[in-house]
C-alpha positions as YAML, in Angstrom:
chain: A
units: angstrom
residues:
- id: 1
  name: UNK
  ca: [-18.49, 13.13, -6.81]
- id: 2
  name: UNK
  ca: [-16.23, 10.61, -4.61]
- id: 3
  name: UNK
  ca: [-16.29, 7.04, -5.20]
- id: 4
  name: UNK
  ca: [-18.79, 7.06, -8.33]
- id: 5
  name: UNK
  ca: [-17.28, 4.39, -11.03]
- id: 6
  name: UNK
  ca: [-16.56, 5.57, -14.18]
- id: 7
  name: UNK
  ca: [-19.63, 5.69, -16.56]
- id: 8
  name: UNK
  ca: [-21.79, 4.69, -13.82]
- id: 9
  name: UNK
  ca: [-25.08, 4.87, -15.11]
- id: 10
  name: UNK
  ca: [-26.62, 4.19, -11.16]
- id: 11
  name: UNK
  ca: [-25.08, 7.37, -9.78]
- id: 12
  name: UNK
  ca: [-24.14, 5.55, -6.21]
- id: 13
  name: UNK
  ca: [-21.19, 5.76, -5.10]
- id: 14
  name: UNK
  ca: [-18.51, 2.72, -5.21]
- id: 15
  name: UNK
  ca: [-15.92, 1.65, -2.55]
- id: 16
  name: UNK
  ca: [-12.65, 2.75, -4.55]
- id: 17
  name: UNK
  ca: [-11.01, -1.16, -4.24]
- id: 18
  name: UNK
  ca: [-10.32, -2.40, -7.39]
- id: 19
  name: UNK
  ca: [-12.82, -4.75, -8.55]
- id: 20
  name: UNK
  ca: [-15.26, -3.60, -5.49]
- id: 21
  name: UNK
  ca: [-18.65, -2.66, -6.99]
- id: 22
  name: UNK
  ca: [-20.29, -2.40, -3.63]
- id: 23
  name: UNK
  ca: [-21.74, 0.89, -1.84]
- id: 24
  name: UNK
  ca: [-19.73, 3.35, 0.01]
- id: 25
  name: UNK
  ca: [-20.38, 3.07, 3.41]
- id: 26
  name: UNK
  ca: [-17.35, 5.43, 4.87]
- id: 27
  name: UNK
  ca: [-14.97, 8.32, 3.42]
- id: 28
  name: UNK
  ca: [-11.22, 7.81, 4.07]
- id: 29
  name: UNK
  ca: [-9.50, 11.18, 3.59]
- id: 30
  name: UNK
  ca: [-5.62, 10.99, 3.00]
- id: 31
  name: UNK
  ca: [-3.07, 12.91, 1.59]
- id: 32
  name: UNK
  ca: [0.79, 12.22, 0.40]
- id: 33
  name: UNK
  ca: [2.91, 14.92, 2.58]
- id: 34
  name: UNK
  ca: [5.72, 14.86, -0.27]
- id: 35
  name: UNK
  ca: [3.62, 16.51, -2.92]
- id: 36
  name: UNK
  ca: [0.33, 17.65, -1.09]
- id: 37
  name: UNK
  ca: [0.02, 20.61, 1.41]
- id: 38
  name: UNK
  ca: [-1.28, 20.04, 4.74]
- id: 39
  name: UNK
  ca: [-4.75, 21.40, 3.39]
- id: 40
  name: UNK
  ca: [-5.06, 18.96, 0.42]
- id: 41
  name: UNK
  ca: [-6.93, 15.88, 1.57]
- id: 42
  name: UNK
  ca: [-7.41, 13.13, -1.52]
- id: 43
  name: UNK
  ca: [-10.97, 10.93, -0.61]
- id: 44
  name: UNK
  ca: [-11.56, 7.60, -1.11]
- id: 45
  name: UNK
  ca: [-14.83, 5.57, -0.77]
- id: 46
  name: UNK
  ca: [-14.62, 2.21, 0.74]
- id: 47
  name: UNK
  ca: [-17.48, -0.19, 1.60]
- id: 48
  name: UNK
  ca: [-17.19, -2.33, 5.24]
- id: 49
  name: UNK
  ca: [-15.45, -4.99, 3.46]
- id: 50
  name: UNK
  ca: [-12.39, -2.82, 2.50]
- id: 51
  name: UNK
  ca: [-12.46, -0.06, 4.49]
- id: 52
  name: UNK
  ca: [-9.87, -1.92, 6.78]
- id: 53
  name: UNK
  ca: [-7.62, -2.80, 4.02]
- id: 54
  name: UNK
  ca: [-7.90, 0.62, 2.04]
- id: 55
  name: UNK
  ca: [-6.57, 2.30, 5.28]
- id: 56
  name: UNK
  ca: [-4.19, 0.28, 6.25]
- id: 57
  name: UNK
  ca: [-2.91, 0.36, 2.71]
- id: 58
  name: UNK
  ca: [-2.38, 4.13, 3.15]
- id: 59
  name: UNK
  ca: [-0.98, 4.52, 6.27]
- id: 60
  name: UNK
  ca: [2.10, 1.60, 5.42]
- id: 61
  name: UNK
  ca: [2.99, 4.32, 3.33]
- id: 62
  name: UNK
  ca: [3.57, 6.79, 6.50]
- id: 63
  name: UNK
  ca: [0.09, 8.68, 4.71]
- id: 64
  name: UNK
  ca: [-1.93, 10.57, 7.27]
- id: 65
  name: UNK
  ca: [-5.07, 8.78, 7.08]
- id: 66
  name: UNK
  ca: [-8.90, 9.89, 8.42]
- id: 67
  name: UNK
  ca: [-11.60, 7.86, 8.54]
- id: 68
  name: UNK
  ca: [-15.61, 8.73, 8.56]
- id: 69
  name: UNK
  ca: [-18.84, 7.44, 7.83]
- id: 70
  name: UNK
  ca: [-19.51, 8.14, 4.02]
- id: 71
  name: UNK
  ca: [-21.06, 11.56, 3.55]
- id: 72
  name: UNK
  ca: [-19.83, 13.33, 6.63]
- id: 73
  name: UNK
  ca: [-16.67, 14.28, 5.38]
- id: 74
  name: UNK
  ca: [-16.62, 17.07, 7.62]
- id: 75
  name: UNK
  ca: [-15.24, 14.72, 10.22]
- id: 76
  name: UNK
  ca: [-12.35, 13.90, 8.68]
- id: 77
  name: UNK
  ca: [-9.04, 15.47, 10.39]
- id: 78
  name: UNK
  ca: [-5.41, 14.57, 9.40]
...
């Protein structure tokens, strides 16, 4: 399941920031184009505090980069 910490005994999922223990609140789908095919999208949970900086982290890195409400994963199109 996305976002969940490791031995998390609460079963919510966590915003994927290091040191973030707050509740996912959106789903940003990315993938590296040098070693993933167009139909590989990695997820990462972020919570409203970091969903900003977890994005903008990705895409400096010329990674396409989707961003939906956490849960509707569906949406997400790179």
């Amino acid at each position: 399941m996305i976002g969940l910490g490791f031995g998390d005994p609460t079963g919510v999922a966590q915003c994927s920031a290091a040191g973030c223990h707050a509740s996912a609140a959106w789903t940003i789908g990315w993938r590296n184009p040098r070693i993933h095919s167009e139909d590989r999208v990695k997820e990462w949970a972020a919570c409203d505090e970091h969903r900003d900086h977890l994005r903008d982290w990705l895409a400096s890195r010329d990674f396409p980069v989707a961003v939906a409400p956490f849960g509707d994963a569906a949406e997400l199109v790179l």
